[in-house]
Each structure stands twice: as structure tokens, then as C-alpha cells.
N, C-alpha and C positions, 0 to 999 in steps of 0.2 A: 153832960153839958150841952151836949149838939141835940140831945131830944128836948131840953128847958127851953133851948131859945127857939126853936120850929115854935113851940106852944106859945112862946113871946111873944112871937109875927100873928102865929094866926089868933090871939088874945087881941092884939092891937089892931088888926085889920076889921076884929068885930066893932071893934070901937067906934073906928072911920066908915064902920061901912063897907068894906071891899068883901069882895066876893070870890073868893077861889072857886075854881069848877075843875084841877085836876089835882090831884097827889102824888108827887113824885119820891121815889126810891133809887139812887142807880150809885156805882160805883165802876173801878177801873184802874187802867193805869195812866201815866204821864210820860214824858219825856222831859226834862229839864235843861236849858241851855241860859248858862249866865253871859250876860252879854254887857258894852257897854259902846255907847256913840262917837269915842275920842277915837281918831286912828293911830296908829303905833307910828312914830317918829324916831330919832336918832336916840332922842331925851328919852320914852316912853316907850313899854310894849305890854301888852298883855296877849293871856292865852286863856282858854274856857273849854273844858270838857264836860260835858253833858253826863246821864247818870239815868236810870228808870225809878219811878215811884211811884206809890199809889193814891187813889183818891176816894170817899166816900161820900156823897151826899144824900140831900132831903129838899125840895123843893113843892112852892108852890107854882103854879101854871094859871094863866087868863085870869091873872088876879083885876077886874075892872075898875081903875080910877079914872070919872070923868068920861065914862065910854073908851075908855084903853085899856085894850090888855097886857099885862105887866107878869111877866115872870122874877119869884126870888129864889135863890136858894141859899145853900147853909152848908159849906163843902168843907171838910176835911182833907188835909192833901201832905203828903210829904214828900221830898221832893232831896235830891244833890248835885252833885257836882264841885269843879275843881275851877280855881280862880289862880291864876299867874300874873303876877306882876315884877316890872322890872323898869325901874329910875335911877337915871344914870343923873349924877350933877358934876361937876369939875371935877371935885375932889372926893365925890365916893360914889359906890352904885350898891342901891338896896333892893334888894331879890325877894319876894315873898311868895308864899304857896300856899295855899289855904285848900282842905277838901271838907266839905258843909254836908250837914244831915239835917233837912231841917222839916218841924210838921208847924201845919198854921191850922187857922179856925179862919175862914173866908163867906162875906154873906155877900153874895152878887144881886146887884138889881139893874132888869134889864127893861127899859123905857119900849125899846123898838123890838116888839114881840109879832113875826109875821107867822100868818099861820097859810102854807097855797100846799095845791093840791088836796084838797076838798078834808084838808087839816089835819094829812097824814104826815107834811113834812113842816118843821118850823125851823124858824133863823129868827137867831136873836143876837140882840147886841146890848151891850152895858158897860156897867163897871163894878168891879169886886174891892173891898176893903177889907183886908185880913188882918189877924193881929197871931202873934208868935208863940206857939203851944211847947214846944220844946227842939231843942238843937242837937247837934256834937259836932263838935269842930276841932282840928289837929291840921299841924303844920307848922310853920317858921316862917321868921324876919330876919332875915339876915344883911347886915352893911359893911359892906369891905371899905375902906378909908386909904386913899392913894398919899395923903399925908403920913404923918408918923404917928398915927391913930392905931391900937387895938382896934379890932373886927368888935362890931356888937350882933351875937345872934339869941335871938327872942325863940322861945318857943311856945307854939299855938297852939292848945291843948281847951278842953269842955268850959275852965274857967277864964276865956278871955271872951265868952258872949257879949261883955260891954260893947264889942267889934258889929254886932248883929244889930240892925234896927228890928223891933218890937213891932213896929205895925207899918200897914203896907198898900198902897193902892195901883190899880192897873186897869187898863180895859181889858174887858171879856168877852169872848162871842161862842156862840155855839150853834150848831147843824143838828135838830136832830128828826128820826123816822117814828112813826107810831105804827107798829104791826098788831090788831088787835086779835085776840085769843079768847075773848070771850064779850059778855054786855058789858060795857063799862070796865074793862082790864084790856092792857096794853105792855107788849115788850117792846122797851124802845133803845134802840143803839145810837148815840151820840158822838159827835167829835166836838170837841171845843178846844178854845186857848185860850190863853192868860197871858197880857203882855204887860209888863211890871211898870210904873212912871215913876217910882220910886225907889232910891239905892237900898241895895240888899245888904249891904257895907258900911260898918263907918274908920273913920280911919286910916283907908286903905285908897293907894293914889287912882285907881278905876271909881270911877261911877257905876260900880255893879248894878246893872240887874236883870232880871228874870225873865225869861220866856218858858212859855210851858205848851207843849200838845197834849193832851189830852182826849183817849180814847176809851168811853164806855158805855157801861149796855145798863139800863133803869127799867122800872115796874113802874107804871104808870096807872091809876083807880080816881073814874071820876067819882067824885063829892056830891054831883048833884044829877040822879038819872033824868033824862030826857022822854 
């Protein structure tokens, strides 16, 4: 799937006109921290543990629209972690725990492509739109009832993904070096991130979502020798 739509982009870019002048290959790992903007009050608390994952992509580089060069890529990424929540109301407090395994398909396009130091070092910036390749998820709902309620406790298991939004968007930025090794071939080591503006959740009283590091090393082969 992730080699059909690289030939989608660069199919469509023939179309308009644009012009690639690098080929990127790289992959790596992440680091994953769910997060969310509400602070924990009396009413409210959550808790977020982080987890390692990996990533692979395929990009193009100094794609020219308009005299601007545009980088896209086409990432694969999986990614976990542990989401805690805890709502207290008069008469009952409900405790949940969720731990997420989750892989996406993400195509980032980044407007502000700077290329300094005589174009061995770039910074970019963008935004990524992914959509949801597959999950696993385990854990519990649990509500205690201070009335004369039985307890209700749910349990979170692979079939309650209806919990998981399906597609996803975030800003993205990345650092990377170009060390070149031969005409036209380059090892390049990157760091990027992914900061999520979208809940990773639904149903669930946090506004989850996602921050990611990401640290990795790519092949890089110009398209058009000089």
C-alpha cells in the first residue's frame, strides 16, 4: 500500500508539473507520549505513559510549486502507550485504563522546506494527516456508585476500537543532515516530531492526544544529476 501511493504522489505531481529532485528512504524509532491540555482538578485527573515504536518511510524532497520547495512523505509509524483517567462526580467516581498499540499510514506535507549550510542541513515544517492501519487495545472502565448502585466494570479488550478515532491530523517538523557517500547518494540522520491536534480517543473524559519524537537515519538518491 505505502509503495501504490509514493507512485500516486509522484503520478500526480507529473500531472501539475512539480518536480522532485531527491528520493528519500529512511526509517527508525519514536517515542510516544499521549497527552492532553485539561489540568487535573478535584473533579478530574489523568495519567500518560509513554512506550517505544517504530517508523518507516518514503519521501519526496525540493518538490518545486511556484518556485518553492515542498517536501512530502508517506510514513508508517506505530506507536503506544498508557492513558489513565479518573472522574469523580457526587455520587460515583469512574477509573479507566486503557494501554494502545497503534499503527497509522501518515502523508506529511511540508510548505516551509529550508535548505542552510550549502544544503547539507534542512528544517522543515508542516502538517501530517494519517489515517488508522490497525490497533490493540486492553484495559477497563470501571464506576464505583456511593449510592446504593452495583459497581459497573467494562472491559477494554481489541473489540472496543469504536474508542479509537480512524484518522488523524497534527503538526510536523523535522531536522535533518545530508552526509554524502557517493554522486548523487546520501546517508541522512533525522529527528523529527509529530504533535497531534486531534483526539486519539473517543468516549473517553481526556481529550487525548499524541506527541511523538522521532529519531531516524534515511537513504537519500537525487532524481535529477547535476
Amino acid at each position: 500500500m505505502k509503495v501504490r501511493l509514493l507512485v500516486l504522489i509522484i503520478m500526480l505531481g507529473n500531472v501539475v508539473g512539480l518536480t522532485g529532485q531527491s528520493l528519500m528512504l529512511f526509517g527508525g524509532l519514536n517515542n510516544n507520549r499521549f497527552f492532553d491540555y485539561k489540568k487535573d482538578n478535584a473533579n478530574f485527573s489523568t495519567f500518560y505513559s509513554g512506550l517505544k515504536g517504530s517508523n518507516f518511510g518514503i519521501g519526496l524532497d525540493n518538490v518545486k510549486i511556484a518556485n518553492h520547495s515542498f517536501l512530502f512523505t508517506l510514513r508508517s509509524s506505530s506507536y503506544n502507550g498508557y492513558v489513565y483517567t479518573t472522574a469523580r462526580k457526587p455520587e460515583e467516581i469512574t477509573t479507566t485504563g486503557i494501554e494502545i498499540n497503534k499503527s497509522i499510514l501518515g502523508l506529511g506535507i511540508y510548505p516551509f522546506n529550508f535548505k542552510i549550510k550549502d544544503n547539507h542541513l534542512t528544517f522543515s515544517l508542516g502538517v501530517e494527516t494519517n489515517f488508522l492501519l490497525n490497533a490493540q487495545m486492553k484495559g477497563y472502565k470501571n464506576t464505583v456508585f456511593s449510592a446504593d448502585k452495583p459497581d459497573v466494570n467494562t472491559r477494554i479488550d481489541n473489540s472496543s476500537r469504536n474508542m479509537l478515532n480512524k484518522f488523524g491530523m497534527g503538526l510536523s517538523g523535522r531536522l535533518a543532515y545530508r552526509i554524502a557517500i557517493k554522486k548523487d547518494w546520501w546517508i541522512m540522520p533525522q529527528y523529527a516530531f509529530y504533535c497531534g491536534l486531534t483526539n486519539e480517543l473517543k468516549n473517553v473524559g481526556a481529550n487525548t492526544k499524541t506527541y511523538r519524537h522521532l529519531i531516524e537515519i534515511g537513504l537519500v538518491r537525487n532524481l535529477f544529476s547535476k
